[in-house]
Backbone as CSV, one residue per row, in Angstrom:
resi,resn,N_x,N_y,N_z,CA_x,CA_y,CA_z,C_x,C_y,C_z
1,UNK,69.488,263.267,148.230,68.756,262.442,149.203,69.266,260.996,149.178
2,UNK,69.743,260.280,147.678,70.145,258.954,147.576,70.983,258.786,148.323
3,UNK,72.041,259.790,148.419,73.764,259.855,148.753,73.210,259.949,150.218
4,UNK,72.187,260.541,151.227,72.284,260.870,152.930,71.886,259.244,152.840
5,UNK,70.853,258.509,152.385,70.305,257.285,152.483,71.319,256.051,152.478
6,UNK,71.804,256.065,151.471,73.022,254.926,151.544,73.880,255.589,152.570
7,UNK,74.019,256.474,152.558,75.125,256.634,154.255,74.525,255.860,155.839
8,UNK,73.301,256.284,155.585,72.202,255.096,156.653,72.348,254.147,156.505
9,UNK,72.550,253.858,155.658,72.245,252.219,155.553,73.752,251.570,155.826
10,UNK,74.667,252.606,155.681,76.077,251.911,155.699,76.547,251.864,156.626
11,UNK,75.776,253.210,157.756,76.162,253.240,159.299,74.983,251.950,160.206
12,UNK,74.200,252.201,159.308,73.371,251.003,160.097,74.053,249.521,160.134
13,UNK,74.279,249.261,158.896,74.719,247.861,158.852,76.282,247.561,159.660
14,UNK,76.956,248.454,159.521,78.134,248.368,160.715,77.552,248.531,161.826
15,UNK,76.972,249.579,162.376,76.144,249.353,163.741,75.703,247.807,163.844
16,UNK,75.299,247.386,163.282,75.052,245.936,163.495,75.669,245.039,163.632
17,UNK,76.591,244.639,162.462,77.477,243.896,162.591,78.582,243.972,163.911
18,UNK,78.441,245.394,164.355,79.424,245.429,165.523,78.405,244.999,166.773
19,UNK,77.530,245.123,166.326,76.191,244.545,167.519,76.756,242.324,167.751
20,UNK,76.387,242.253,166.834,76.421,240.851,166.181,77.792,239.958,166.603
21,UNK,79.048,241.004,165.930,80.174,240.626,166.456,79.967,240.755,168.371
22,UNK,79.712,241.375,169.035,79.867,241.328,170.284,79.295,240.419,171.186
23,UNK,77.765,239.820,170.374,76.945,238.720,171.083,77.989,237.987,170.602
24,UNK,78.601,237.403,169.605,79.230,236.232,168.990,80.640,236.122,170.129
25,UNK,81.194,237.314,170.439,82.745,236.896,170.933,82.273,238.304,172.323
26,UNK,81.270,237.759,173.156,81.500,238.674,174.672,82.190,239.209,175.028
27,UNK,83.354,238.552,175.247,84.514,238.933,175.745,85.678,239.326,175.139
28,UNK,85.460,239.106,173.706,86.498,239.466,172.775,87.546,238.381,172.688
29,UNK,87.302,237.076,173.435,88.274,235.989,173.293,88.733,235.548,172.263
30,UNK,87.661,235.211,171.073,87.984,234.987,169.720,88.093,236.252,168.823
């Protein structure tokens, strides 16, 4: 169960950060 959980959490936090990165650079300019 530990090992499916940290996989959540590892797809979550990239899900995010790729969230995060995209408000930060819209257009991908930077």
């Amino acid at each position: 169960m530990t090992e499916k959980i940290n996989k959540l959490e590892e797809l979550i936090k990239k899900s995010v950060d790729g969230v995060v990165s995209k408000i930060e650079h819209p257009f991908g300019i930077l």
